[in-house]
N, C-alpha and C positions, 0 to 999 in steps of 0.2 A: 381801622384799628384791630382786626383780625386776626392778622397775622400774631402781633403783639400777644392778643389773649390767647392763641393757641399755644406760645411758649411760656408765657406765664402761667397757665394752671397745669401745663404737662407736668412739671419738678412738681405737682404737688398730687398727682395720682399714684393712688392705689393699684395693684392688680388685682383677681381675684382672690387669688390666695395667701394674701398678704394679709396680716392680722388687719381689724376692724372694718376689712370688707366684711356687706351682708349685716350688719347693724339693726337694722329691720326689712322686714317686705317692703319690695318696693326701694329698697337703697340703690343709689349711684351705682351701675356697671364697673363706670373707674370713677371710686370715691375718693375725696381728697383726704387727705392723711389727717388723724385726728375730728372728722368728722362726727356732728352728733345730729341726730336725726332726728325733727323734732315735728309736729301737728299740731293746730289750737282747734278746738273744741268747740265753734262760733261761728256764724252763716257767713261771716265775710271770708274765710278762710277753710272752708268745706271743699275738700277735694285734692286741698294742696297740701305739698310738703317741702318741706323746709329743712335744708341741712347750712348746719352751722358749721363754719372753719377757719381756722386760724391762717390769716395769709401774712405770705413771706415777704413781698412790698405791698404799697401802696398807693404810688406813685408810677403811674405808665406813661410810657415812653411815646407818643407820634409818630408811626411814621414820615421818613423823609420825604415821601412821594403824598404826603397827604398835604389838601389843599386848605384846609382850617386855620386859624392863625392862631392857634395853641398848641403847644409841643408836648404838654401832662394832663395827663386825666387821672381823676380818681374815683374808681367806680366800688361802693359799700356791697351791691348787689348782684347779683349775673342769673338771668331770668327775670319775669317781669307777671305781676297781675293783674296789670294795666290791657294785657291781652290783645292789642291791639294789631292787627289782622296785618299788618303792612310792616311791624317792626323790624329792622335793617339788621338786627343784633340776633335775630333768633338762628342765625347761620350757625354763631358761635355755642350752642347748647351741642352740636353734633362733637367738639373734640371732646365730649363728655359719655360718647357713646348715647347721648339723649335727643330726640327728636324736637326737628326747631317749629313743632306744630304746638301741640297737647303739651308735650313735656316743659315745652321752656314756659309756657302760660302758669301751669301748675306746680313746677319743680325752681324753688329758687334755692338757691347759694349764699347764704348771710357771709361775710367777714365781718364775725363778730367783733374784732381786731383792729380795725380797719384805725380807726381814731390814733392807737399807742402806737401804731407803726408808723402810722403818717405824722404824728410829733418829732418820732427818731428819726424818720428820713429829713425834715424839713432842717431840723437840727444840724443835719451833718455838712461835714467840710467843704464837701464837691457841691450843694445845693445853692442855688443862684440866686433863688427867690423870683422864679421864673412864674405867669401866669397859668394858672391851675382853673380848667375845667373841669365843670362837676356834671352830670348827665347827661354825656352824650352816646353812651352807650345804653345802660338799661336805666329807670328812673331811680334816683333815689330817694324821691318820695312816693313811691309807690306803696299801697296801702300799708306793708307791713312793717313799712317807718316807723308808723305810731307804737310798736312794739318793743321794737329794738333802738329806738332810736341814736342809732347811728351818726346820722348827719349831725346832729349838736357837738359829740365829739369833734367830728372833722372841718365842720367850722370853729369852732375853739381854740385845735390846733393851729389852721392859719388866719384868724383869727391876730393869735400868742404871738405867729410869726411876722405878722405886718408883711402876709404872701398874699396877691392880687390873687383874685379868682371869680368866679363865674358859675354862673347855675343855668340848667336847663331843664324843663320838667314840665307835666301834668299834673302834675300835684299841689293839692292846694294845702297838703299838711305845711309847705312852704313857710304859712304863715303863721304857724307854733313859732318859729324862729326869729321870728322878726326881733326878738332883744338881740338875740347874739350877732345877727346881719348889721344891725345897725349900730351895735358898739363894733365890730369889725370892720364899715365904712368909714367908721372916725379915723381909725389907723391905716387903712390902704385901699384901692380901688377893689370896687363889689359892685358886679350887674348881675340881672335873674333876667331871666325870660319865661315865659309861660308860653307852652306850646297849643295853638289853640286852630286850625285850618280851616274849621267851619262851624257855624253855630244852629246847622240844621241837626235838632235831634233825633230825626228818624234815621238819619244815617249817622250820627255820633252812635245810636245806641245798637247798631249794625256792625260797628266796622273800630269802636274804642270802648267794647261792653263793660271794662273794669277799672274805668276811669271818672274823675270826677266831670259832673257837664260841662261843657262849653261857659256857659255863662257863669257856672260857680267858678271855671277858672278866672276867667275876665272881672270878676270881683276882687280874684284876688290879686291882679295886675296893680287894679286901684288901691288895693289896700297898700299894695308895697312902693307905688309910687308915692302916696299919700305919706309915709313912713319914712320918704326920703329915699330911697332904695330906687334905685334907677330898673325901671321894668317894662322890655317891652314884648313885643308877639311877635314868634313863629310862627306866622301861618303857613303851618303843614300838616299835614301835605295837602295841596288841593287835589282832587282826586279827581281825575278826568270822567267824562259824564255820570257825578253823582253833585260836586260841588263845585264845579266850576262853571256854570251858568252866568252870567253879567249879573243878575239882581242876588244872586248866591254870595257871590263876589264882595258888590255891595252891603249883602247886610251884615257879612262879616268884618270889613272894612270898618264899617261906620259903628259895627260893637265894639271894635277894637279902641276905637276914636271917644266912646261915649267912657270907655273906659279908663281915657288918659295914657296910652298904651304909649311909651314915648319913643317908639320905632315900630316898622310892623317888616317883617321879612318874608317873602312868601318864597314857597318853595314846592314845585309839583313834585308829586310821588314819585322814586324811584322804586324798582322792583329788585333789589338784590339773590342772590341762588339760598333758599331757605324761606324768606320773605316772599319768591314770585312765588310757588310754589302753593305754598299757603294760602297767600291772596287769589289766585287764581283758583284755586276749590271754593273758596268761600264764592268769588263773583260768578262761579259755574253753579252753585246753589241758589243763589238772590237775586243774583242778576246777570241768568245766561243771554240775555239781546247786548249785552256789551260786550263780553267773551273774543268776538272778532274783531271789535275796538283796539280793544287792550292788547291782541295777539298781534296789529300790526301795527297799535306804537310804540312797542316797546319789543317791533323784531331786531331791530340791532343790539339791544342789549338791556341794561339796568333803566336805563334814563330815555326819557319822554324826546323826541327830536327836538330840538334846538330852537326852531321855529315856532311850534308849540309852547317853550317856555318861555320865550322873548316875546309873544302873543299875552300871557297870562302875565308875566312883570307889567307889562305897559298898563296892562286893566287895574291892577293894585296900584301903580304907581301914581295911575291917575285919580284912582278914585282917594287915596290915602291924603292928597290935594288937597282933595273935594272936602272931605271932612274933618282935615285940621289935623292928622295925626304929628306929631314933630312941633306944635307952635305952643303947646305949654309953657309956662314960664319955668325956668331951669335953675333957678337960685336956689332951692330947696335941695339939690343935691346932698349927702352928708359928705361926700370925701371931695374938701379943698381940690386935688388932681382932678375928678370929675368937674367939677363948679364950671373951674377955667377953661377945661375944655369944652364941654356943651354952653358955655357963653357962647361963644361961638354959633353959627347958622349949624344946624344938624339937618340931614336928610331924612326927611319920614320913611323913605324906603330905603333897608341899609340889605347891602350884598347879601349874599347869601351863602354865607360863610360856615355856620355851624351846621352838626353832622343833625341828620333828624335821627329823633328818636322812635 
């Protein structure tokens, strides 16, 4: 979805000389038009800044050559303080004139907006009522949700519109939402997933330093399964010689399973141009005996060899078996469409379809 966001916030850049460039030290190179540049005053938010602006859609488009099986996303945030050393999206902070290292960790982009514009798109003529993802680019529950809180809006929206959708995320503010997810199952299909790849926290707290733990997400799988709200894991990224060990494997497996996780998807790291980049300074700092690992699985390009990843499915696939993932009982669903379809036998281990975040 790069491409998409490089033309979507270009119509909304500043140049230098154009009024409300320069707003404060430290503003956007090319800032988006009407921009307001804002700082909170509070240890979780020490360092970063924050510009608010008003966006012209809501609603992105997929590209055609993408292999995910949703055509619209809708992203409240663009930058992340989630931080996490591997994310696919920090490419997109460079049409910004900003670095997809430092900058995109500490520089986010609010759409203040995002909610009033995504009710008039949903509204309108040409709209289908097509399945809408929510987090596959930056999180949208990432810490400074509880601020602005954004997503309530945009669940609300579709939500009003009885528009199918989907969540993807880190974030355990997820579960402030549980009224509105669950009045919005009653009227049309609503899955979440909790992206969770390993529950070792010496390298969660290495390589996802501004995210909630491993096991505070996995609480909150249960909470939202419990709630009715169909939820399951991401396991990504498995990260070659830090979590992907067999008993690594396992224990993540088997938290996902104690969790009720009612699918588990595993998915090795890719290294996308901004993401390798990145990750590779980091693993030349922490852990240079892997350095020549990683430089020759990933010499053909973004993605782990083939071999490699049909190696790692089989070990989740099996072990996900082992421990029950997929044999919860499925009548609890809220949305009637769900119910009938998970009557049905479900796979504990489902493709690997969404983009990681």
């Amino acid at each position: 979805m790069c491409s998409t966001d490089a033309v979507r916030w270009d119509n909304l850049r500043l140049d230098a000389d154009e009024e409300g460039a320069g707003l404060a030290d430290g503003a956007l190179p090319l800032l988006p038009r009407g921009a307001v540049t804002r700082t909170f005053d509070t240890p979780a938010f020490r360092g970063m800044t924050f510009f608010e602006v008003q966006a012209r859609s809501a609603l992105n488009r997929v590209p055609a050559a993408s292999q995910v099986p949703f055509s619209w996303t809708v992203n409240p945030y663009r930058g992340c303080s989630h931080a996490c050393r591997y994310c696919f999206a920090r490419k997109t902070h460079e049409y910004l004139d900003l670095d997809s290292g430092a900058d995109f960790d500490a520089k986010v982009l609010v759409k203040v907006n995002v909610a009033q514009v995504l009710r008039r798109e949903l509204a309108g003529r040409r709209w289908k009522g097509e399945h809408v993802a929510l987090g596959t680019n930056t999180d949208p529950y990432q810490r400074v949700e509880g601020r602005y809180r954004l997503m309530r809006g945009v669940i609300s929206a579709l939500r009003d519109a009885n528009n199918p959708f989907s969540i993807l995320t880190k974030g355990v503010l997820i579960a402030r939402d549980l009224d509105l997810l669950t009045d919005a199952a009653d009227r049309t299909d609503v899955s979440t997933a909790l992206s969770v790849g390993f529950v070792d926290e010496t390298v969660w707290r290495g390589v996802e330093p501004g995210t909630p733990a491993p096991m505070r997400r996995l609480e909150t799988v249960a909470a939202l399964n419990e709630a009715g709200i169909r939820c399951g894991v991401l396991m990504a990224p498995i990260l070659p010689g830090l979590t992907d060990s067999p008993a690594q494997l396992e224990e993540t497996v088997a938290a996902a399973a104690a969790a009720g996780a009612a699918y588990l998807t595993p998915i090795v790291l890719h290294l996308r141009p901004g993401a390798r980049e990145w990750w590779m300074a980091w693993l030349e700092r922490e852990h240079p005996e892997l350095v020549a690992r990683y430089q020759a699985l990933y010499a053909a390009g973004s993605y782990a060899p083939k071999g490699y990843q049909e190696l790692i499915a089989r070990q989740v696939r099996e072990l996900a078996d082992k421990h029950g993932i997929g044999r919860r009982a499925t009548t609890r669903w809220r949305t009637g469409h769900e119910r009938a379809r998970l009557s049905r036998p479900q796979p504990a281990v489902e493709p690997a379809q969404l983009t990681l975040l």
